[in-house]
C-alpha positions in Angstrom: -8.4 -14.9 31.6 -10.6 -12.2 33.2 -13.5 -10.1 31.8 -11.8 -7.1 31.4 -8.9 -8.6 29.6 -11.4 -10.4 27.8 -13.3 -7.7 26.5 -9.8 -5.6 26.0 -9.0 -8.0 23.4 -12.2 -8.1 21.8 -12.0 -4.2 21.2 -7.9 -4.0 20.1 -9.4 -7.0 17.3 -12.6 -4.6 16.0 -10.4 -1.1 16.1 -7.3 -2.6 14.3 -9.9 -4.8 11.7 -11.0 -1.8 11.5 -7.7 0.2 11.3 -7.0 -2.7 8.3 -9.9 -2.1 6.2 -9.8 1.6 6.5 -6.1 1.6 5.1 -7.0 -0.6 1.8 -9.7 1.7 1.2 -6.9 4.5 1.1 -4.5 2.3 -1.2 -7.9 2.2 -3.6 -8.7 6.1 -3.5 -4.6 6.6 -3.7 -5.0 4.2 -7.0 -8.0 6.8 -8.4 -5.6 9.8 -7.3 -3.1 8.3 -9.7 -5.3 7.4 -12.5 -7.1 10.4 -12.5 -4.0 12.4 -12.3 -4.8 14.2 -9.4 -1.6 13.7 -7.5 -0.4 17.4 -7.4 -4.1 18.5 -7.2 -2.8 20.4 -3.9 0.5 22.0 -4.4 1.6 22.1 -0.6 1.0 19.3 2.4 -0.5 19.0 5.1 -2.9 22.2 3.5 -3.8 22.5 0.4 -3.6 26.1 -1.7 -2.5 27.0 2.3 -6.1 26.2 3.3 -8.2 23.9 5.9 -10.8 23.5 2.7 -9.1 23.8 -0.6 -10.7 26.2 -3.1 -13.4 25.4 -5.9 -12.6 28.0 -8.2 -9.0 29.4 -9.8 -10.2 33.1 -8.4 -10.2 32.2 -4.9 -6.3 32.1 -5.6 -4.0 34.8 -6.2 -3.0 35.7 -9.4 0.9 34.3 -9.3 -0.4 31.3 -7.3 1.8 28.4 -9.4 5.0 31.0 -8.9 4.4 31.1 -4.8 3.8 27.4 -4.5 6.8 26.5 -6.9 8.6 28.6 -4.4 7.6 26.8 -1.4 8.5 23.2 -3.2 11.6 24.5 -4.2 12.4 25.7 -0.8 11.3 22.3 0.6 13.1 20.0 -1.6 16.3 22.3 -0.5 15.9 21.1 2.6 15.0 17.4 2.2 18.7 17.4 -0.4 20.7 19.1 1.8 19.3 16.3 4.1 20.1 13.4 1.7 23.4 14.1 1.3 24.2 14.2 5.2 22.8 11.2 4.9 25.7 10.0 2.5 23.5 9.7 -0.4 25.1 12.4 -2.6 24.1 10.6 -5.9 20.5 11.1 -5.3 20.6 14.4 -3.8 22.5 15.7 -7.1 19.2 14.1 -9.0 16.9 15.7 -7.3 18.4 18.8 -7.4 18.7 18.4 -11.2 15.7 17.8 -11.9 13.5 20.0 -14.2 10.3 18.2 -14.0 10.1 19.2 -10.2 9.8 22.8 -11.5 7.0 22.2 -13.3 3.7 23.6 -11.7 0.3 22.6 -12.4 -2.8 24.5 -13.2 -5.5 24.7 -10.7 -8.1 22.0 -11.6 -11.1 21.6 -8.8 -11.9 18.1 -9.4 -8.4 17.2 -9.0 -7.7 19.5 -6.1 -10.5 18.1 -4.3 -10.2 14.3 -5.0 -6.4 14.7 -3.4 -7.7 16.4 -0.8 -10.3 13.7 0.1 -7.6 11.1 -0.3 -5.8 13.7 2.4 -8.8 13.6 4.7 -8.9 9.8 4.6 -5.3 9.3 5.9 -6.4 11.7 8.6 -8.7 9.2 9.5 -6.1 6.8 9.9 -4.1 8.4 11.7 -7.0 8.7 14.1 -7.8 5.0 13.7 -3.6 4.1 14.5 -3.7 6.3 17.6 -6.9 4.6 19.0 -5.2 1.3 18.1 -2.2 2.0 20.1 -4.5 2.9 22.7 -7.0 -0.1 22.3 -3.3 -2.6 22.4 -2.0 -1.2 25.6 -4.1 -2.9 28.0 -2.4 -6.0 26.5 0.9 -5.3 27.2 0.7 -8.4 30.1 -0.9 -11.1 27.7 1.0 -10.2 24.8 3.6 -7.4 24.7 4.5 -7.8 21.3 0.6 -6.5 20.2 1.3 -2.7 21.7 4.8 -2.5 20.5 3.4 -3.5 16.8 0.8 -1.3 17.3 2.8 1.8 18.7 5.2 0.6 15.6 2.5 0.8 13.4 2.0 4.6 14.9 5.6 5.6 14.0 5.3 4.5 10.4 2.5 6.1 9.6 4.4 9.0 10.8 6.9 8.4 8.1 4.3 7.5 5.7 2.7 11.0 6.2 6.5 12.7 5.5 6.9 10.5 2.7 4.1 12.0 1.3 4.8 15.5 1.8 7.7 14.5 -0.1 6.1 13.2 -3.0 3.9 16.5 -3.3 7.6 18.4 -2.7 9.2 16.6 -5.6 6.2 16.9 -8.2 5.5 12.7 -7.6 9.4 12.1 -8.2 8.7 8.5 -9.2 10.7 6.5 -6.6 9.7 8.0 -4.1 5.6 7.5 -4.6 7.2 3.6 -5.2 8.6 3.9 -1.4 5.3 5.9 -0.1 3.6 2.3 -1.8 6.0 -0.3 -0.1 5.1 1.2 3.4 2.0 1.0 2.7 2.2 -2.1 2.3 4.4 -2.8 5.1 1.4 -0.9 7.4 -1.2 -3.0 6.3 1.4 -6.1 7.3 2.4 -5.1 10.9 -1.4 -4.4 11.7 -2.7 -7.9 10.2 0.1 -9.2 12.7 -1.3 -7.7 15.5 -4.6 -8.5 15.1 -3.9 -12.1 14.4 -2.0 -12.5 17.6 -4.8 -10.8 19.6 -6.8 -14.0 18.1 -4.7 -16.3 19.1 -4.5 -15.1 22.8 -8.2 -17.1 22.6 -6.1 -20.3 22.3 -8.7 -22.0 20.1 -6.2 -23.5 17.9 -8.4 -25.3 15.3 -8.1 -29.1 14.6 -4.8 -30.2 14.2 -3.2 -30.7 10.5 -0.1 -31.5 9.7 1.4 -29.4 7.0 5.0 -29.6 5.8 7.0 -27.3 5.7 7.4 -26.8 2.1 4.2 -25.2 2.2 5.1 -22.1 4.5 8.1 -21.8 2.3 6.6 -21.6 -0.5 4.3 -19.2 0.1 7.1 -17.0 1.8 8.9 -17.3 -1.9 5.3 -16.1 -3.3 5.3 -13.1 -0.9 8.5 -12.2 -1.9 7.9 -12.5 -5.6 4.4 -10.8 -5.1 6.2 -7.3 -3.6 9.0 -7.2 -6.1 5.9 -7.6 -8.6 4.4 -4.7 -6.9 7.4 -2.7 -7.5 7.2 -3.3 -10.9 4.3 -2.7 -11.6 4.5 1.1 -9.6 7.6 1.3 -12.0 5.7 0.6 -15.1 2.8 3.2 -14.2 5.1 5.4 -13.6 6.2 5.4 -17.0 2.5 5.3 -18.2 2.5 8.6 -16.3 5.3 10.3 -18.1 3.7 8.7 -21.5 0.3 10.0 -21.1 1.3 13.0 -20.4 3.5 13.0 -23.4 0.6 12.4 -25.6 -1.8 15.1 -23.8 -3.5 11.9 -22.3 -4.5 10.9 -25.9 -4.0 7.9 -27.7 -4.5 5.2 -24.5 -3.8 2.7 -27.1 -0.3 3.2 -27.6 0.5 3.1 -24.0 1.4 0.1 -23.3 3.7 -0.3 -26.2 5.6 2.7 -25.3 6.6 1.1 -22.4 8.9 -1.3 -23.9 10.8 -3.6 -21.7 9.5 -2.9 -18.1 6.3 -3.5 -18.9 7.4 -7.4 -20.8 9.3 -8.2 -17.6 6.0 -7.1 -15.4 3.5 -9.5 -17.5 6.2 -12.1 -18.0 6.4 -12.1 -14.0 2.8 -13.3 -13.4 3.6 -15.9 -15.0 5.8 -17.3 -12.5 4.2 -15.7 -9.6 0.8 -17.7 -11.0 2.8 -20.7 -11.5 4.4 -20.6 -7.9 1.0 -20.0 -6.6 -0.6 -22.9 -8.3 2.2 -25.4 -6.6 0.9 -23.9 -3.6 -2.8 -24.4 -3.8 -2.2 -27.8 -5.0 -0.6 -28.6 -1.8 -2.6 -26.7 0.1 -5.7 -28.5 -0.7 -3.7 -31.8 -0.4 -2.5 -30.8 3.2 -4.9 -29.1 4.9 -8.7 -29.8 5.8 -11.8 -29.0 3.5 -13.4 -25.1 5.5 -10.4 -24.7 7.8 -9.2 -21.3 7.9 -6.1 -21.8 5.8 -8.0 -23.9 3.3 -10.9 -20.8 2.9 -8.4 -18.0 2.8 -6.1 -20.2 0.3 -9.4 -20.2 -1.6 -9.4 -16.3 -1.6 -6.0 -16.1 -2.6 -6.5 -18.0 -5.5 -9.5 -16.0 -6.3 -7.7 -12.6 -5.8 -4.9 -13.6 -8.3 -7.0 -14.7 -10.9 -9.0 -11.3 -10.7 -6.0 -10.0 -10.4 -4.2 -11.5 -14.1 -7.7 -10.9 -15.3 -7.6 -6.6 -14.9 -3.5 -6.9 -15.9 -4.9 -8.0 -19.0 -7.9 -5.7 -19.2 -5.5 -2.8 -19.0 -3.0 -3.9 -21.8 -5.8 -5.3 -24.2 -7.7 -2.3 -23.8 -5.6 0.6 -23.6 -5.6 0.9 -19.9 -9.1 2.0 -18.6 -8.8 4.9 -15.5 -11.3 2.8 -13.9 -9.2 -0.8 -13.8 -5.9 1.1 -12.7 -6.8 1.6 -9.0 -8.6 -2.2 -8.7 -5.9 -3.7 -10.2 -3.2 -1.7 -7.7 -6.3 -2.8 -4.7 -5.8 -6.5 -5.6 -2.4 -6.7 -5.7 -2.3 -5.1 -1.9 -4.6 -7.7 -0.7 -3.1 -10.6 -2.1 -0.3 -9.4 -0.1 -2.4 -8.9 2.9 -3.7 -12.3 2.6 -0.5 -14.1 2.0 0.9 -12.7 5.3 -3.0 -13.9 6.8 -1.8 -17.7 5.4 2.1 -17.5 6.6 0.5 -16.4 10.2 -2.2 -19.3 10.1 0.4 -22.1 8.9 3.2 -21.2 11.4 0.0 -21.1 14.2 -0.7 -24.6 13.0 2.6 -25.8 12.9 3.3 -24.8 16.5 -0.3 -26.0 17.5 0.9 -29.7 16.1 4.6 -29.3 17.7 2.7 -28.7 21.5 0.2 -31.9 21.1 2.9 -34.4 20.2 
């Protein structure tokens, strides 16, 4: 391997780290946006109240300002039904179209107009840090094609992400959509943490050998699994927490949780299982692998994050959901997903590492 390819890869691994880090801190400030309430703070996307820099005071708007933004949404969401239902999905056009809460518009509130519009401003930024990722993965294309089409993939679904989100502004935070704007996220933050592992392996230092069953990797793909349907739920149960705060005039924290009913039950009873499928595979983790391997430090981690994890779940139902624990405990959750797909990448490495030295 030559210099320049050399130093290629060494770039494409800093910009898409980079790229990585940048798009958990946007999960974390698109947790505040949600707890503070902030997620119609701008009425209309990509602007917001039809400017570059939102306003800091109701009198820099006009007077009927709610009626001419309702009437942009509602023009909008036209669009995106009459859209749906070409699609062939009638039943959900027909809900969308019948829904009242989408006709509800806010009051201007600066602090929340400007915390969505930071939270704006930072997926800006990632845009800017996808293109230069595509751009850093191209010189690649002969070691490793698969980095540049994962990175210009990567590209196109922030792309959807971004229209996704001018849908959730459209619809008034209609609440399965902001749970789809979440699961791309997520798979984002995946696709990239592939990348970037592959441009590590083109190093071809494999590590010592270990040789790890393949129960392990299976298990830990059922963990994944159960880990993203958790994160659905849990989207699902603040977004009843959402309809109940506002309910009570955001009063009365206490009750929250046990307005929820059912949905919130089946959330807490499923960390349970995800905890007990987790400690099966730490136990074998630590009885397979070596003692500061990479697998055996980010297991480690993973432990650590799920623990952290259970411990603000509980923090928010024992203590009538603090503002402050909502977004940490969404963060968490998003990196134990990160660093699950980090562990699937590093066993199935190993396991091909051990297949090529028998």
């Amino acid at each position: 391997m030559n210099l320049n390819t050399k130093n290629s890869i060494n770039s494409f691994r800093k910009v898409s780290l980079l790229t990585v880090i940048a798009v958990y801190v946007l999960i974390l400030v698109g947790g505040i946006v949600r707890s503070t309430g902030s997620g119609m703070g701008c009425p209309d996307w990509p602007k917001c109240f039809g400017s570059v820099i939102p306003p800091t005071t109701v009198d820099q708007l006009p007077s009927n300002y709610q009626e001419i933004y309702l009437e942009k949404r509602i023009a909008k969401n036209e669009r995106f039904v009459a859209s749906l239902e070409r699609l062939g999905f009638s039943e959900t056009a027909n809900a969308i179209a019948n829904d009242k809460s989408i006709l509800i518009e806010e009051e201007f509130n600066a602090t929340k107009t400007w915390i969505e519009y930071l939270n704006r401003l930072l997926g800006v930024v990632i845009g800017l840090l996808i293109i230069l990722t595509v751009w850093k993965s191209l010189p690649l294309w002969k070691v490793d094609s698969m980095i540049p089409i994962l990175a210009i993939s990567s590209l196109v679904l922030v792309l959807v992400i971004g229209w996704i989100g001018s849908i959730v502004v459209s619809t008034n935070l209609l609440p399965w959509i902001i749970t789809l704007h979440m699961v791309l996220a997520l798979l984002l933050v995946a696709i990239l943490i592939i990348a970037n592992h592959r441009s590590f392996k083109l190093s071809g230092n494999k590590g010592v050998k270990m040789d790890i069953p393949s129960k392990v990797e299976i298990l830990l793909i059922l963990g994944l699994i159960l880990m993203i349907v958790q994160v659905v739920l849990g989207t699902q149960v603040r977004e009843q927490i959402d309809g109940i705060s506002t309910e009570l005039g955001n009063m009365l924290r206490g009750e929250w949780v046990e307005r929820v009913g059912l949905n919130f039950l089946i959330h807490r009873s499923f960390s349970l299982v995800l905890f007990g499928v987790h400690l099966i595979y730490f136990f074998w983790a630590f009885k397979y692998t070596l003692r500061k391997s990479q697998i055996n430090l980010w297991t480690q981690v993973l432990l650590g994050l799920i623990v952290i994890e259970i411990g603000t779940g509980m923090g928010m139902a024992y203590f009538g959901i603090p503002a402050f624990l909502q977004p940490i405990h969404l963060l968490l959750g998003s990196l134990i997903i990160g660093v699950q797909v980090i562990l699937i990448l590093q066993i199935r490495e190993q396991k091909q590492f051990s297949l090529n030295t028998i």
